[in-house]
C-alpha positions in Angstrom: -17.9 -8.4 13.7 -15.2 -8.1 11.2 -14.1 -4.2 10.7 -12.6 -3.5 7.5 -9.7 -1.8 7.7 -8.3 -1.2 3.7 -10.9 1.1 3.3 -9.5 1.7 -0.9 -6.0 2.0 -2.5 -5.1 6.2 -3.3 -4.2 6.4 -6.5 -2.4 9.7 -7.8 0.2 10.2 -10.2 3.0 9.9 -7.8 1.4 6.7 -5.8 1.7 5.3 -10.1 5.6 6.2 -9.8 6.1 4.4 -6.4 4.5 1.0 -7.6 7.3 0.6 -9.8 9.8 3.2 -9.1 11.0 5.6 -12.2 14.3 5.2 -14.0 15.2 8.4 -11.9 14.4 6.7 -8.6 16.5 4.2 -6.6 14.5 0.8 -6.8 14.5 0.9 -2.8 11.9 3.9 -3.5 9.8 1.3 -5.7 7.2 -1.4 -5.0 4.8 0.5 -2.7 1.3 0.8 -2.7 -0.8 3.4 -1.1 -4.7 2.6 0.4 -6.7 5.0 2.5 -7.3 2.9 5.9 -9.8 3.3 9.3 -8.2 6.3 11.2 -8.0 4.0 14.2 -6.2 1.1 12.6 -2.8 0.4 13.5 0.3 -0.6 11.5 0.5 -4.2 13.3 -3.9 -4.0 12.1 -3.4 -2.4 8.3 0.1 -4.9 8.1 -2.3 -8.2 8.3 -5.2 -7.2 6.8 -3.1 -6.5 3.5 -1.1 -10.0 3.9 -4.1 -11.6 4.7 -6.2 -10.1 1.4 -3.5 -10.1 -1.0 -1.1 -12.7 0.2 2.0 -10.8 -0.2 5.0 -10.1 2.8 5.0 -6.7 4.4 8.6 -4.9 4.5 6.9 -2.1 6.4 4.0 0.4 6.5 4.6 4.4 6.9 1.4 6.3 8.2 0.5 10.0 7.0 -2.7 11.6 8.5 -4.1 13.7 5.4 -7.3 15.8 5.3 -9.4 12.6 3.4 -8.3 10.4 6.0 -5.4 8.1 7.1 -3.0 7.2 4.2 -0.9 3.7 4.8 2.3 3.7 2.3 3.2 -0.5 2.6 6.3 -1.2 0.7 6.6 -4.9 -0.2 9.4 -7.5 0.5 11.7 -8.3 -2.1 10.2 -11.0 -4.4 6.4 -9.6 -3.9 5.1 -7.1 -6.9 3.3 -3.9 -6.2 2.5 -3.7 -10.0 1.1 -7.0 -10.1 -1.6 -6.4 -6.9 -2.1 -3.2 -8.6 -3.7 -4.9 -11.7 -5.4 -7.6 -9.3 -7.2 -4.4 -8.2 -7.7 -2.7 -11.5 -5.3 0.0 -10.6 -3.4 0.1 -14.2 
């Protein structure tokens, strides 16, 4: 039995900003995307289920608990883009 564990990206206004990072932010604040995951997946579990579904390196994976569930922020290695997945998804 496969779980999934992306449950759906968490799109807001600033999540939008983070993709690509503002000309007001540093570009190491850039290329992130944010999904809503299972509240009992780990980073090690959320970090391969997102390489495996979009095929695009991990830098690393921040977790925020939040009151609609657990939040993943990945940021991407250098050469991947956030924007593209993004429009893979239909985020833009």
């Amino acid at each position: 039995m496969r779980r999934t564990i992306l449950l759906h990206p968490y799109v807001t206004e600033k999540t939008m900003n983070a993709m690509s990072g503002t000309p007001n932010q540093d570009l190491k604040d850039g290329n992130k995307l944010e999904f809503v995951v299972r509240r009992d997946a780990t980073r090690a579990e959320v970090k391969k289920a997102f390489e495996r579904r979009f095929e695009a390196k991990v830098d690393r994976i921040n977790i925020k608990i939040a009151k609609d569930g657990k939040h993943a922020i990945i940021k991407l290695k250098e050469g991947y883009s956030a924007e593209e997945i993004g429009m893979r998804i239909g985020i833009f």
